[in-house]
C-alpha positions as a Python dict, from the first residue, in 0.01 Angstrom:
ca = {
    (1, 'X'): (0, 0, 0),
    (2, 'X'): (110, 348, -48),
    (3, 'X'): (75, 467, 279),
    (4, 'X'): (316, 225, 407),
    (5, 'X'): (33, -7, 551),
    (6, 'X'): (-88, -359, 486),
    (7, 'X'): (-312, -537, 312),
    (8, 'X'): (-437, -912, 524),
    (9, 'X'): (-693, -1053, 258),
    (10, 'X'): (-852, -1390, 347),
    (11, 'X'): (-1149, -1595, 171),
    (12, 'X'): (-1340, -1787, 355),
    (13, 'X'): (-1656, -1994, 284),
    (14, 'X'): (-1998, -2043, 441),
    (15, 'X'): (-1948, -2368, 643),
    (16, 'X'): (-2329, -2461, 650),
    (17, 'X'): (-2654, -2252, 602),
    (18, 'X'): (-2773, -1986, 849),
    (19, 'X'): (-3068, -2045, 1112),
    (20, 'X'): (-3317, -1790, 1089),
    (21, 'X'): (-3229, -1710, 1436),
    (22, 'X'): (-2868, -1639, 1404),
    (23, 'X'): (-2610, -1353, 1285),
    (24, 'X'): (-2274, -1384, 1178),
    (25, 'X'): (-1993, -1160, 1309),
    (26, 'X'): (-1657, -1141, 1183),
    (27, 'X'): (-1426, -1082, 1460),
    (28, 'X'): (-1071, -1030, 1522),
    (29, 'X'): (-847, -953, 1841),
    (30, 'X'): (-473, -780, 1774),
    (31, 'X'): (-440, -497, 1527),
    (32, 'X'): (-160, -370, 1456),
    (33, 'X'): (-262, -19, 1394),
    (34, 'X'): (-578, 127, 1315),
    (35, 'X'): (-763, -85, 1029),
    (36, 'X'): (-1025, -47, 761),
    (37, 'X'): (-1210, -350, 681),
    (38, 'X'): (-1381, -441, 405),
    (39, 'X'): (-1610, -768, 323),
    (40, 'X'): (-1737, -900, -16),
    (41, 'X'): (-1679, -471, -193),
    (42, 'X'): (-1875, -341, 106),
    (43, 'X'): (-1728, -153, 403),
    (44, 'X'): (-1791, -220, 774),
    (45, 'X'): (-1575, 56, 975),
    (46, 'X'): (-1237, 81, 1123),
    (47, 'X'): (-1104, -14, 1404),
    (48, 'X'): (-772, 24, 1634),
    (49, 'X'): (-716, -324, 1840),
    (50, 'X'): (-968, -535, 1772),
    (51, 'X'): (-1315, -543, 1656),
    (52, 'X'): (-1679, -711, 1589),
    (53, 'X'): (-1876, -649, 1282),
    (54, 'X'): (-2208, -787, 1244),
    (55, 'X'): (-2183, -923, 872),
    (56, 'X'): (-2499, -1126, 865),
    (57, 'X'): (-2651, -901, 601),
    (58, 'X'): (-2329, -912, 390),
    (59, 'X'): (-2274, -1327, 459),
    (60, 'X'): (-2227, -1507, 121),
    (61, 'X'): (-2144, -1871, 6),
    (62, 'X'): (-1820, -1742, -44),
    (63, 'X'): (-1644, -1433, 104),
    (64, 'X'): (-1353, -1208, 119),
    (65, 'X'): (-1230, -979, 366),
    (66, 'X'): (-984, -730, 314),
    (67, 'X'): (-800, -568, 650),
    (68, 'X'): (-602, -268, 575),
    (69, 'X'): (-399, -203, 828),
    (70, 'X'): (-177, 160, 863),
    (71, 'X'): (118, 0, 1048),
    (72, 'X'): (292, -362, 942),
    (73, 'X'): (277, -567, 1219),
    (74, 'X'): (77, -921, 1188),
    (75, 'X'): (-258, -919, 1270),
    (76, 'X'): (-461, -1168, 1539),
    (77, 'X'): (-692, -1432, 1460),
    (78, 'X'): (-976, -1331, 1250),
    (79, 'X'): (-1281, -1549, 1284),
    (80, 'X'): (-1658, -1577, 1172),
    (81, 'X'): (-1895, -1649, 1457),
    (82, 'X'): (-2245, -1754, 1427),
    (83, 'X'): (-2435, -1613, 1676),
    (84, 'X'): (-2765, -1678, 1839),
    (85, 'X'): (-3043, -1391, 1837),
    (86, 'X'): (-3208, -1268, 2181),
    (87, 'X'): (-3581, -1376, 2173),
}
């Protein structure tokens, strides 16, 4: 990247279909630096040291997420997480 930063890109499929009472979040714990982070073209937010986006609305067969990060360091574990919805 120009900037200096980083570019962590990971694909990642849908590993079974989605209850009618769930979400999905994409999460991740250890930044780097502050981050902009993008899923499937669309783009959730930014974040500093870690963060949770609710991506059920964005949630396709097959995905890709794109963390661009302003420093270099590695970043943590990024996971999906299918959640269960109050009520």
């Amino acid at each position: 990247m120009a900037d200096g930063g980083r570019r962590h890109a990971r694909r990642f499929g849908s590993p079974r279909a989605l209850d009618p009472a769930e979400t999905v979040w994409l999460t991740c714990v250890g930044l780097p630096a502050l981050a902009t982070v993008t899923l499937n073209g669309t783009p959730l937010g930014t974040a500093e040291s870690a963060f949770a986006f609710d991506i059920t609305s964005h949630f396709q067969p097959r995905n890709e997420v794109w963390i661009d990060t302003k420093g270099i360091g590695e970043i943590g574990e990024v996971a999906v997480e299918f959640r269960a919805t109050d009520g």
